[in-house]
C-alpha positions as CSV (number, residue, x, y, z in Angstrom):
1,X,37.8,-36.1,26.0
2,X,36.8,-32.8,27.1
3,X,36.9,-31.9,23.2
4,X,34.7,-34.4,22.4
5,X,32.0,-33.8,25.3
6,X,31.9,-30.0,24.1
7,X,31.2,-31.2,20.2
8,X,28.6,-33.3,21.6
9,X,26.8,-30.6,23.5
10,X,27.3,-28.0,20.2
11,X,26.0,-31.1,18.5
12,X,22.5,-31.1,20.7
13,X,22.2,-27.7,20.9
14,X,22.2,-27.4,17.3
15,X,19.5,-30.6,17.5
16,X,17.7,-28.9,20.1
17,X,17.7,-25.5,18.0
18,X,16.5,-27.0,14.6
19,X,13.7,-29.4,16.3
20,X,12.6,-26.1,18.1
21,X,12.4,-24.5,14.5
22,X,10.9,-27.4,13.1
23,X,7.9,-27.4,15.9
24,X,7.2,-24.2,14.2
25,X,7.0,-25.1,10.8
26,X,5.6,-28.3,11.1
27,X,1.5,-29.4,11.1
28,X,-0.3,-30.7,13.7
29,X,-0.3,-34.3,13.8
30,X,-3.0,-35.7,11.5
31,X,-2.8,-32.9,9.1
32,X,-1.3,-34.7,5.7
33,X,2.1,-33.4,5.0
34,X,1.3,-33.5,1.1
35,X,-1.2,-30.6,1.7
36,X,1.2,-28.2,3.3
37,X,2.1,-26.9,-0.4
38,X,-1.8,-25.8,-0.8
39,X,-3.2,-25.3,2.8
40,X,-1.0,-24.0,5.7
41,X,-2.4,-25.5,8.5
42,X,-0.2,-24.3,11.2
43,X,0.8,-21.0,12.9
44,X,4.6,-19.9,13.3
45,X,5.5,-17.1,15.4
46,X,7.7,-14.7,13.3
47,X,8.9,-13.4,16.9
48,X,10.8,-16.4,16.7
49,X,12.9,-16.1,13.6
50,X,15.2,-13.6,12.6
51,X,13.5,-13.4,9.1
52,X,9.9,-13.8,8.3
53,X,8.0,-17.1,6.6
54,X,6.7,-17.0,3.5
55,X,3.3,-15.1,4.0
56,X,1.5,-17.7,3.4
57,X,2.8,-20.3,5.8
58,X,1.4,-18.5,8.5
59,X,-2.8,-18.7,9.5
60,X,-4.6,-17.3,11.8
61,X,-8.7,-17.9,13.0
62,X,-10.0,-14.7,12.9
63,X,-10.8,-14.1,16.4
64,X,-6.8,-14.6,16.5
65,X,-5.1,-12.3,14.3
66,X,-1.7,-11.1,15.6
67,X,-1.5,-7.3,15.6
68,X,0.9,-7.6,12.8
69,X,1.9,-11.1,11.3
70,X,5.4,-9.6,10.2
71,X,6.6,-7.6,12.2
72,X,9.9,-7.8,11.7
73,X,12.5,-5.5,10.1
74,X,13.7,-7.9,7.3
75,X,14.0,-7.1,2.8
76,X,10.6,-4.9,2.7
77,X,9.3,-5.6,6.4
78,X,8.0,-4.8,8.6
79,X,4.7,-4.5,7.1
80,X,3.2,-1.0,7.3
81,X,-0.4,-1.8,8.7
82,X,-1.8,-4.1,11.3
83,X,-3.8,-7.3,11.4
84,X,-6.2,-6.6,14.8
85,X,-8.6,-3.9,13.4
86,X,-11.7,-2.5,15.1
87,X,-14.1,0.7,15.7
88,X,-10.5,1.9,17.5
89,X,-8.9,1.9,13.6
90,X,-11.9,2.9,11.4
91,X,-11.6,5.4,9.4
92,X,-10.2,7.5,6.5
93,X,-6.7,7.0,7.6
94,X,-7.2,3.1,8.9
95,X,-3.9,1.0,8.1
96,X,-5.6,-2.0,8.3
97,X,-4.7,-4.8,6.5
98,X,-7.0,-7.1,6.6
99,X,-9.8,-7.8,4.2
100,X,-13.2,-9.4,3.7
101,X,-15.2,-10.8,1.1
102,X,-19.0,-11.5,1.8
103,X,-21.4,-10.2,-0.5
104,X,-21.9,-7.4,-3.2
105,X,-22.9,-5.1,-0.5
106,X,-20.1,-6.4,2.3
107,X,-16.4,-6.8,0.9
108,X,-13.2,-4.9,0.9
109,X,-10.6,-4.9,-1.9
110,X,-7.0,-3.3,-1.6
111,X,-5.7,0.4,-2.2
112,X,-3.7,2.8,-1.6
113,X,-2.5,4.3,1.8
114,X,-2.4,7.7,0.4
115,X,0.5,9.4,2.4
116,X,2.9,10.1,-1.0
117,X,1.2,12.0,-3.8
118,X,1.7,10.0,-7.1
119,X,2.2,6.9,-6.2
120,X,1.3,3.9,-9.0
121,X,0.3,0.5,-7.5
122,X,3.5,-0.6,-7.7
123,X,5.3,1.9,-5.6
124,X,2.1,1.3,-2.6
125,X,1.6,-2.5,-3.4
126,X,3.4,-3.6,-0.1
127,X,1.4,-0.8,2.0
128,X,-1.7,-1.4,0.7
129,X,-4.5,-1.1,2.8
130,X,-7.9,-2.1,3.0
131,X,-11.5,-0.3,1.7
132,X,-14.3,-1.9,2.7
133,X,-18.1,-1.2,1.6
134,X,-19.3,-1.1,5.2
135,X,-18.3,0.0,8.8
136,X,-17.3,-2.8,11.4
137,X,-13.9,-3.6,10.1
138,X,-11.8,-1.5,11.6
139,X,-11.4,-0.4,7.6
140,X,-11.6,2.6,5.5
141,X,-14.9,2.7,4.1
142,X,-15.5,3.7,0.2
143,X,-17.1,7.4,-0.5
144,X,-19.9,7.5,-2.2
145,X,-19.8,7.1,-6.0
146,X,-17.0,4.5,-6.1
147,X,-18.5,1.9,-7.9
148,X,-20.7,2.0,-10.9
149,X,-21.3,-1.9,-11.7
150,X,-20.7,-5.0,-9.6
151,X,-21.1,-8.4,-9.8
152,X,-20.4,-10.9,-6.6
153,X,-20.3,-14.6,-8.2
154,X,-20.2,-17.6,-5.9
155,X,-18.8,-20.7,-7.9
156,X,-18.2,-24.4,-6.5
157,X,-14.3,-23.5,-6.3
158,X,-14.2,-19.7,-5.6
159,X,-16.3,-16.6,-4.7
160,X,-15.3,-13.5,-6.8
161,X,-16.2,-9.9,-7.1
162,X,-15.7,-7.6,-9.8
163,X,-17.1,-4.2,-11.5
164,X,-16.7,-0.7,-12.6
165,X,-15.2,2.4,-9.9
166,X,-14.0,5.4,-9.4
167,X,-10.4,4.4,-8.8
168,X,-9.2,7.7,-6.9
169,X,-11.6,6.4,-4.9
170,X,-8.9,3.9,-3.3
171,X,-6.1,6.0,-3.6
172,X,-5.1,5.8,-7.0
173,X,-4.7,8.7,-9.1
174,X,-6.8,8.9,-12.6
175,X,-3.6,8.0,-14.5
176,X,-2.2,4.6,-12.5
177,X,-1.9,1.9,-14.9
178,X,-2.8,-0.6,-12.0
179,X,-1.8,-3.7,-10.9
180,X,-2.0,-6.8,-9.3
181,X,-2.3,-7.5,-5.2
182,X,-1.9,-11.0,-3.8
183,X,-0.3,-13.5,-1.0
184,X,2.8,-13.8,-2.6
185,X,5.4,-10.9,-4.4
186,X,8.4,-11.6,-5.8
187,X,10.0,-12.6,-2.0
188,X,7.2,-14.7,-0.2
189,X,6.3,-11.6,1.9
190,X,2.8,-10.9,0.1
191,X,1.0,-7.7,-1.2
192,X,0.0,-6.0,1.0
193,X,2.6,-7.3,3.5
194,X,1.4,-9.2,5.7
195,X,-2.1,-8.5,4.0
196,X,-4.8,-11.7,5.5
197,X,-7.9,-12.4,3.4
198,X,-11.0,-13.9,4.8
199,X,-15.0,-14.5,4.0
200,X,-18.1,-16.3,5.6
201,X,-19.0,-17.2,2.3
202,X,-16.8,-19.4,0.9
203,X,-18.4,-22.8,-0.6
204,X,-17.2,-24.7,1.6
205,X,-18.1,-22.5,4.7
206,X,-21.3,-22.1,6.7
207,X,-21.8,-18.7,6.0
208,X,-21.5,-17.9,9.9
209,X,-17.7,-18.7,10.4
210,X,-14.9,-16.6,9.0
211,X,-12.6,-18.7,7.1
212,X,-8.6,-17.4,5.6
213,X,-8.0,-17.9,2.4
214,X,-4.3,-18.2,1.3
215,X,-5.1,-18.3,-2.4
216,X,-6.3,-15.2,-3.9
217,X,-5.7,-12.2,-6.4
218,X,-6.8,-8.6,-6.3
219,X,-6.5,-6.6,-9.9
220,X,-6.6,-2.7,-10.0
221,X,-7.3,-1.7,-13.3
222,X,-7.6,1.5,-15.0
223,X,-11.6,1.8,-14.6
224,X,-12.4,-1.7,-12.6
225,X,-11.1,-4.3,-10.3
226,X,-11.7,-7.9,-9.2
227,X,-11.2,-9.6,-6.0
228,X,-11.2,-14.1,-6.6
229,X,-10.9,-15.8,-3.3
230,X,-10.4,-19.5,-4.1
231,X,-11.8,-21.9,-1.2
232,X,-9.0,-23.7,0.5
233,X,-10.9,-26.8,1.0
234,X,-11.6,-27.4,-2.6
235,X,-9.7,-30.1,-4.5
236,X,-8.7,-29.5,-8.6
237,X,-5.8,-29.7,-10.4
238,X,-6.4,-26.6,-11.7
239,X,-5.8,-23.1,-9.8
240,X,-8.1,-20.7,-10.6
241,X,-6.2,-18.0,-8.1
242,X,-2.8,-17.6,-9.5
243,X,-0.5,-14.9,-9.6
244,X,1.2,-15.1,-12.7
245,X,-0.8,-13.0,-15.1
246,X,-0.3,-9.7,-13.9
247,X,0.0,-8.2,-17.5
248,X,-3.2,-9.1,-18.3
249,X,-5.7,-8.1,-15.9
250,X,-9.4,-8.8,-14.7
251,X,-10.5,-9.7,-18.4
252,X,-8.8,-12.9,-18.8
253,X,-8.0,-13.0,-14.6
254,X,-11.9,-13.0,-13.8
255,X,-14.0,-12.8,-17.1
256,X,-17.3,-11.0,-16.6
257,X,-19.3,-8.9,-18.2
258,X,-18.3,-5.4,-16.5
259,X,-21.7,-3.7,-17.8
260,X,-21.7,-0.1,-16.5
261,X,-25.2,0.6,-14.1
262,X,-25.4,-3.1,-13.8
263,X,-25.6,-4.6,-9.9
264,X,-25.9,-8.2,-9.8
265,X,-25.3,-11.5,-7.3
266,X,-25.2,-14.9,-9.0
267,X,-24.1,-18.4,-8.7
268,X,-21.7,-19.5,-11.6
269,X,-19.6,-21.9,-13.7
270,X,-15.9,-22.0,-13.1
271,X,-14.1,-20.1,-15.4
272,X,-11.6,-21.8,-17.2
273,X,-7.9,-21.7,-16.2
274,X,-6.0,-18.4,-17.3
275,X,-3.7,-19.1,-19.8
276,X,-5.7,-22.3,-21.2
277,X,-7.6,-22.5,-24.2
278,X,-8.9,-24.5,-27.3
279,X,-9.0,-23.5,-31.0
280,X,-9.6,-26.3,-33.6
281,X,-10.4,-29.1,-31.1
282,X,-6.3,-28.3,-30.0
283,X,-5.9,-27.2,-26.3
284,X,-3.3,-24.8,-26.2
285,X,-1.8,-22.8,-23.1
286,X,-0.6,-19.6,-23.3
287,X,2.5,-18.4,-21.1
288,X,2.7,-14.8,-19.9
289,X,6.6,-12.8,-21.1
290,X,8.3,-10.5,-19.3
291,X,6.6,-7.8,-20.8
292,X,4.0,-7.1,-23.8
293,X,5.3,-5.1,-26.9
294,X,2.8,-2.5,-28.0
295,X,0.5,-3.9,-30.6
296,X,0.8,-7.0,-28.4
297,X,-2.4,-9.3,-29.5
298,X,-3.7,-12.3,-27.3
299,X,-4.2,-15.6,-28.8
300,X,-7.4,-16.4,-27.3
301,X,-10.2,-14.2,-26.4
302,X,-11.4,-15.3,-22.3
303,X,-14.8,-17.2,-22.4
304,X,-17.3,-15.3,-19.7
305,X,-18.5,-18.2,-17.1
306,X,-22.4,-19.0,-17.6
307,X,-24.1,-17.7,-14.7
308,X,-27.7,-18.5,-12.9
309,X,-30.0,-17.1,-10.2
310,X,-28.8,-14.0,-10.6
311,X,-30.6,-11.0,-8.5
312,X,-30.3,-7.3,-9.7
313,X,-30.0,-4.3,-7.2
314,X,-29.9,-0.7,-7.3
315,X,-26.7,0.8,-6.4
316,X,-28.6,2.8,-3.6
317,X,-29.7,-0.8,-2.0
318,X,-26.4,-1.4,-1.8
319,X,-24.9,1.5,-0.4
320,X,-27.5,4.4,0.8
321,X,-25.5,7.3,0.6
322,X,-26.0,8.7,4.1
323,X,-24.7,5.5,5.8
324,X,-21.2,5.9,3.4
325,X,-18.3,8.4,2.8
326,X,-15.3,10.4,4.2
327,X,-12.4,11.7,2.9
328,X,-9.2,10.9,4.4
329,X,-7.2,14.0,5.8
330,X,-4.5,11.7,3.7
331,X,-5.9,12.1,0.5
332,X,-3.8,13.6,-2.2
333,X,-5.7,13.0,-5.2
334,X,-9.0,15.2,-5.6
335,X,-12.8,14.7,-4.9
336,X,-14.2,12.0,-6.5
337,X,-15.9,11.9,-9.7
338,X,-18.8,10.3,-11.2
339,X,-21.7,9.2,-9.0
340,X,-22.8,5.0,-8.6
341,X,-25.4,4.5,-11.5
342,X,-28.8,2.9,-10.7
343,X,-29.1,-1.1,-11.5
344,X,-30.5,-1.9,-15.0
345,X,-33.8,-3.7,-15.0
346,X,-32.5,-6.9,-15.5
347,X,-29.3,-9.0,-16.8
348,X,-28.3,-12.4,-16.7
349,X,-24.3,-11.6,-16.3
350,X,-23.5,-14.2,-19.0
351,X,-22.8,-11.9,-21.9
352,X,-20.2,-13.3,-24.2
353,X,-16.8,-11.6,-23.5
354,X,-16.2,-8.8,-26.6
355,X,-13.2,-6.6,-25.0
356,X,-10.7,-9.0,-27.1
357,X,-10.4,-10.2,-29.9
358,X,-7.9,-12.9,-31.2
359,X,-5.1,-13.6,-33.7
360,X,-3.0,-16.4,-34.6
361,X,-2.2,-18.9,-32.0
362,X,1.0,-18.4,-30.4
363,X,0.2,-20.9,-27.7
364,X,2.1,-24.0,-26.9
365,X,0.5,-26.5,-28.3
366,X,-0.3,-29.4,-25.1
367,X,-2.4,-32.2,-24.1
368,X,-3.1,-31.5,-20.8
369,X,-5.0,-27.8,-19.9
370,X,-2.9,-28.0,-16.8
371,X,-1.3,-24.5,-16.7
372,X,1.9,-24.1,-14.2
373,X,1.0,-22.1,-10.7
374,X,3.5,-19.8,-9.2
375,X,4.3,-19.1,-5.5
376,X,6.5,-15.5,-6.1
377,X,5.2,-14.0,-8.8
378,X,3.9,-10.2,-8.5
379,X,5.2,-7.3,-10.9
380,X,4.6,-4.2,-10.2
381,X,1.7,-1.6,-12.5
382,X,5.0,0.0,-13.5
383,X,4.9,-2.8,-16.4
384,X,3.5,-2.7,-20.1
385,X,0.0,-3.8,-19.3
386,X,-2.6,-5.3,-21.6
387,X,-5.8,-4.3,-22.4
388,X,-8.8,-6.4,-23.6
389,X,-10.6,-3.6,-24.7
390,X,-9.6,-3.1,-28.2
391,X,-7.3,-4.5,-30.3
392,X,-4.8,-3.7,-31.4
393,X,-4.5,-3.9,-27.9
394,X,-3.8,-0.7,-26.3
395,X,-0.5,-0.3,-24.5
396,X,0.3,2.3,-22.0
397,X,-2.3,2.0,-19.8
398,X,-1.2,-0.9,-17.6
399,X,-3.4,-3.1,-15.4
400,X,-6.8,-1.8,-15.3
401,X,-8.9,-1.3,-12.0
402,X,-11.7,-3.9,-11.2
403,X,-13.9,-4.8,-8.6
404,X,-14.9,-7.9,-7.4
405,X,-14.6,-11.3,-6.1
């Protein structure tokens, strides 16, 4: 008897543990279960588990970040950096790791913490940190002369920014390969760990309130980067954010025209899905190796998104030198090179894409332009990368640097 009464209580104890664990991991009520795949909609406490959540199963309003949403020692945590930052964490040393997306004169993209010399993306990618183009953050800000083209697009389904920099500028030396940042990594955990993305200016948002984002991808490649930030609340089939093309950077990641001096904000066309395209009336979909081979040629050359409304700055509109720029006491890589060039006169940002060209189609052949999304998928810049700029395509190089999104 006694036996029996002490399996039972083990027996609701265990009940009581898991439904405790469950309250956690569960959405409010009226919050459709189907969606939990796509949009987290709930907030666990890591402080409650012995091992951390996925990164993105965890979302926080912005006037309630955690100081650090993993901070637990667990695989690669804790993270490095912290969530809560302010005028107390600006600067050229700043940890902070979270980022914002606005505007082409008010984002941040991802870089290096600069406390090892030589590091390549891939050795930092967990630590990275945030650079923003303005004070306010809590962030490190960019010196002057980082970027020498931009473009900030704002699509039905994403806002993106892209462009040409200065990547020692974030922490990268002049020879890293790049890579690719985002909310996932090979174990859930995200990079930058327990890195949170967030902009007023998503298409669904009211350009007052700060929304998260859970879906996004940051590319660092060798001279330019991009920064997509997909808008939860938008409903497709297809995912324009995913992390599974690492090897092939901004130019088939985010398509634009990357023209040096150029300074533009536009509203755009969706791109279409990486991987996905036609030849012959035949939709094809390409899927990304391991690794690319040198002499490596893509079978499709990325179609740049048309674009409209577009407005043309000068870099020093953007960025008045005497309101940007510090070193940090961290920085191991040299001064900084090249200045921002001035705006050209005028552009529509729709030039069609000539950094690739194609060859024979290797692509499965399929009926739907459906391509698969991944949920732990980051390589590190250590990999062969691609290059769009010539063919045949350059290898050695790695993921090139862009700006953006």
């Amino acid at each position: 008897m006694f036996a029996t009464f002490e399996a039972s209580l083990i027996l609701v104890g265990a009940t009581t543990a898991f439904a405790k664990l469950s309250s956690t991991i569960t959405a409010p009520a009226g919050v459709p279960t189907a969606n939990l795949d796509k949009r987290v909609t709930y907030s666990p406490n890591p402080t409650e588990t012995t091992s951390p959540y996925p990164l993105t199963a965890y979302h926080f309003p912005y006037s309630a970040l955690p100081e650090q949403v993993n901070p637990i020692n667990y695989g690669r945590g804790p993270q490095s950096g912290y969530n809560i930052c302010n005028h107390t964490t600006e600067g050229p040393d700043s940890m902070c790791q979270t980022a914002i997306v606005n505007s082409i004169a008010d984002f941040c993209i991802w870089g290096g913490p600069g406390l090892e010399s030589n590091q390549s993306v891939g050795d930092f990618e967990g630590a990275s940190v945030a650079y923003c183009s303005r004070s306010g953050y809590g962030t490190r800000i960019f010196p002057p002369g980082t970027f020498t083209a931009l473009q900030f697009m704002r699509t039905p389904g994403y806002i993106q920014i892209v462009g040409l920099f200065n990547q020692t500028a974030v922490g990268l030396t002049n020879s890293d390969e790049g890579g690719e940042l985002d909310p996932h990594g090979a174990d859930g955990l995200g990079n930058p760990i327990g890195g949170l993305v967030y902009s007023k200016s998503l298409p669904s948002g009211d350009n007052t309130t700060y929304m998260e984002t859970q879906s996004w991808n940051n590319f660092l490649d060798s001279d330019r980067f991009c920064f997509k930030l997909c808008d939860p609340n938008y409903q497709t089939e297809y995912n324009y954010c995913q992390n599974i093309y690492d090897l092939i950077g901004c130019d088939y990641n985010a398509p634009a025209a990357y023209e040096e001096g150029v300074f533009l904000s536009c509203d755009g066309d969706m791109q279409d899905e990486v991987g996905t395209y036609t030849s012959d009336g035949q939709t094809y979909t390409w899927s990304q190796p391991t690794s690319l081979p040198p002499g490596y040629n893509m079978p499709y050359t990325p179609t740049i998104p048309a674009s409209s409304n577009c407005v043309t700055y000068q870099s020093t509109d953007l960025f008045p030198t005497q309101s940007l720029g510090y070193q940090s006491t961290n920085n191991v890589f040299g001064a900084l090179g090249p200045t921002s060039a001035s705006a050209a006169s005028s552009s529509t940002g729709s030039v069609s894409a000539s950094r690739a060209t194609t060859s024979s189609q290797t692509g499965s052949k399929t009926k739907s332009t459906t391509a698969s999304a991944s949920t732990a998928t980051t390589k590190t810049g250590a990999a062969t990368r691609l290059t769009a700029s010539a063919l045949p395509i350059t290898i050695g190089l790695g993921l090139l640097l862009m700006v953006m999104n």
